[in-house]
N, C-alpha and C positions, 0 to 999 in steps of 0.2 A: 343426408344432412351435410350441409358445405361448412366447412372450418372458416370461420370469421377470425382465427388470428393465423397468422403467419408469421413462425417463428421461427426463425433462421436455426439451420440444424449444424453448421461448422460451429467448432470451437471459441472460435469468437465471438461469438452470443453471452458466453458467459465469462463472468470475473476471473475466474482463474484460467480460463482458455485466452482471456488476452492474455495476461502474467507470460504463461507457457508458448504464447507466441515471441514473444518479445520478455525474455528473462530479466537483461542487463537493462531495460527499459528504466534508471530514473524517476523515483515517485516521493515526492513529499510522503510525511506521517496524513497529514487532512487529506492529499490525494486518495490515500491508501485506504483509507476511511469509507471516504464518501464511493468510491470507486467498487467499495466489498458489500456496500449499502450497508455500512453498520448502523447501529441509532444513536447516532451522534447527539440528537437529542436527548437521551436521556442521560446524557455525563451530566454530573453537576456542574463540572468547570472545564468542557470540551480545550480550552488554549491550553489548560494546565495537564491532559490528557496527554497532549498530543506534543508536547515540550518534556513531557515522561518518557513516552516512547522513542522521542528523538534522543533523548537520552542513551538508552538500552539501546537504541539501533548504532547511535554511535561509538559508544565502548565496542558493542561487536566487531564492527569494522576496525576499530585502530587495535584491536587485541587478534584479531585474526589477518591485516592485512585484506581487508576487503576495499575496494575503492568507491568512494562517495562524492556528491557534492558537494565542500560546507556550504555553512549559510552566508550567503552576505544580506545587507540591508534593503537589498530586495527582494531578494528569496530565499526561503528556508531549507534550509539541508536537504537535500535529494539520495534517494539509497535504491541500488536495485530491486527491483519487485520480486526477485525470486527468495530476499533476505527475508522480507516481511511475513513471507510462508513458513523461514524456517525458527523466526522467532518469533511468529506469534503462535504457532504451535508447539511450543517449550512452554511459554508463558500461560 
């Protein structure tokens, strides 16, 4: 029987193998999201979700000295993706 899928077997095939390629890598909250393949759909109010969590990611950051992007009016607050590992498994 031949394998009809071929699916890459390095680390970068999956969500947390890029993170762990690129730690300091920059990710909005909706990046972080859709990126983890959460179900964004089923928030009731996904902006109000995800204006929460930028919340909590940003107290982290200015309480521990962690460096981010703010937000300006074209883009929203950016935080390394290895932070989002370690606060969303607190939370």
């Amino acid at each position: 029987m031949t394998d009809i899928f071929k699916i890459p077997l390095s680390p970068l095939s999956t969500p947390l193998g890029r993170i762990g390629a690129a730690p300091s890598r920059l990710m909005s909250v909706r990046e972080w999201w859709y990126e983890m393949d959460e179900p964004v759909a089923m928030l009731e109010d996904p902006q109000e979700a995800f204006r929460a969590d930028e919340r909590t990611l940003l107290r982290v950051c200015l309480d521990n000295g962690i460096a981010y992007r703010a937000a300006t009016t074209q883009r929203p607050a950016a935080f390394p993706a290895w932070l989002f590992r370690e606060v969303y498994r607190v939370l």
